[in-house]
C-alpha positions, 0 to 999 in steps of 0.5 A: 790570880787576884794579882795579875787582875790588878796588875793587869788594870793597873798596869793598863791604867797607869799606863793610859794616864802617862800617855795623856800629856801631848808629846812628839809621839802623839803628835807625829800619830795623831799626824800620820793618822790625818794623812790616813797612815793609820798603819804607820801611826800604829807602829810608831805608837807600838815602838814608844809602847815597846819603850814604856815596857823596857822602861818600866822592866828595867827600872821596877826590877831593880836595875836603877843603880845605873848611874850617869856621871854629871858629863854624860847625862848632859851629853845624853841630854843634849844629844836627845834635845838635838834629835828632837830639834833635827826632826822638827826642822824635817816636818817644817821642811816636809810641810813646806815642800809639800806646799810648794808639790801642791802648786805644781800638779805635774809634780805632784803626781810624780811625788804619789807614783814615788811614794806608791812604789816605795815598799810599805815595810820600810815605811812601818819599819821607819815608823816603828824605829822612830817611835823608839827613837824619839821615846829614848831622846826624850830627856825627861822621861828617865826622871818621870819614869823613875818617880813612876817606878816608885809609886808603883813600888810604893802601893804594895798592891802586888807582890814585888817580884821579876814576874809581876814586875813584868806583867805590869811592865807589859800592862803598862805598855799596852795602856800606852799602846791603847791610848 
């Protein structure tokens, strides 16, 4: 029982301090939250939650001897840097729009009758799936989070077998989720 209580603070911790450094997910929650879609920040902050517990599960159970070939990893890589530049030029465009609906009244009370009649599960849906997606686009991560798996590995501070690897993965995914 001892265990899973330092799994579960360890887990929570690790995870909260992985998630200190500003990323796009943070970025893009902290934005939805400013234009009071805390329900949509919520879910894209679930979905690169949902990410770190897949991470973790995968790489901490021993599945690492996966390996790219150099070609794939590049081609892995750019495709990632390339999304995250793709919705960097959206928000751009979406601020500048935004700019220009808020000179024209008329025209902006078109965009909110438009937006209000949107159904909300495809927003949270989107925001969700998103959270995911960026999580997985970000070429770094599977570097930091194989290092991350080996620390933990490397404390012995609980038994190291599929069920305890699981509940750290779950507790780090709900440090993440909290942050």
């Amino acid at each position: 029982m001892l265990d899973y209580a330092v799994i579960l603070f360890f887990g929570l911790f690790l995870g909260v301090v992985i998630c200190i450094p500003i990323g796009p997910i943070n970025l893009i929650t902290i934005k939805k939250t400013i234009d009071n879609q805390r329900g949509q920040a919520l879910l894209l902050a679930l979905g690169g939650s949902v990410m770190d517990v897949v991470y973790f599960s995968v790489l901490l159970n021993g599945l690492s001897f996966i390996h790219f070939s150099l070609p794939v990893e590049k081609t892995l890589k750019f495709l990632g840097i390339i999304f995250i530049l793709i919705i960097g030029v959206r928000e751009i465009r979406h601020y500048y729009q935004s700019k220009e609906i808020d000179l024209n009244l008329d025209e902006a009370k078109l965009h909110l009758k438009k937006s209000l009649y949107q159904a909300p599960w495809k927003n949270y849906l989107k925001s969700f799936l998103s959270g995911v997606v960026i999580y997985v686009s970000n070429p770094t991560l599977i570097a930091s989070m194989s290092g991350l798996a080996a620390f933990v590995k490397s404390t012995h501070l609980f038994p190291q077998s599929l069920e305890h690897f699981l509940f750290f993965s779950f507790s780090a995914g709900m440090g993440t989720f909290l942050w």
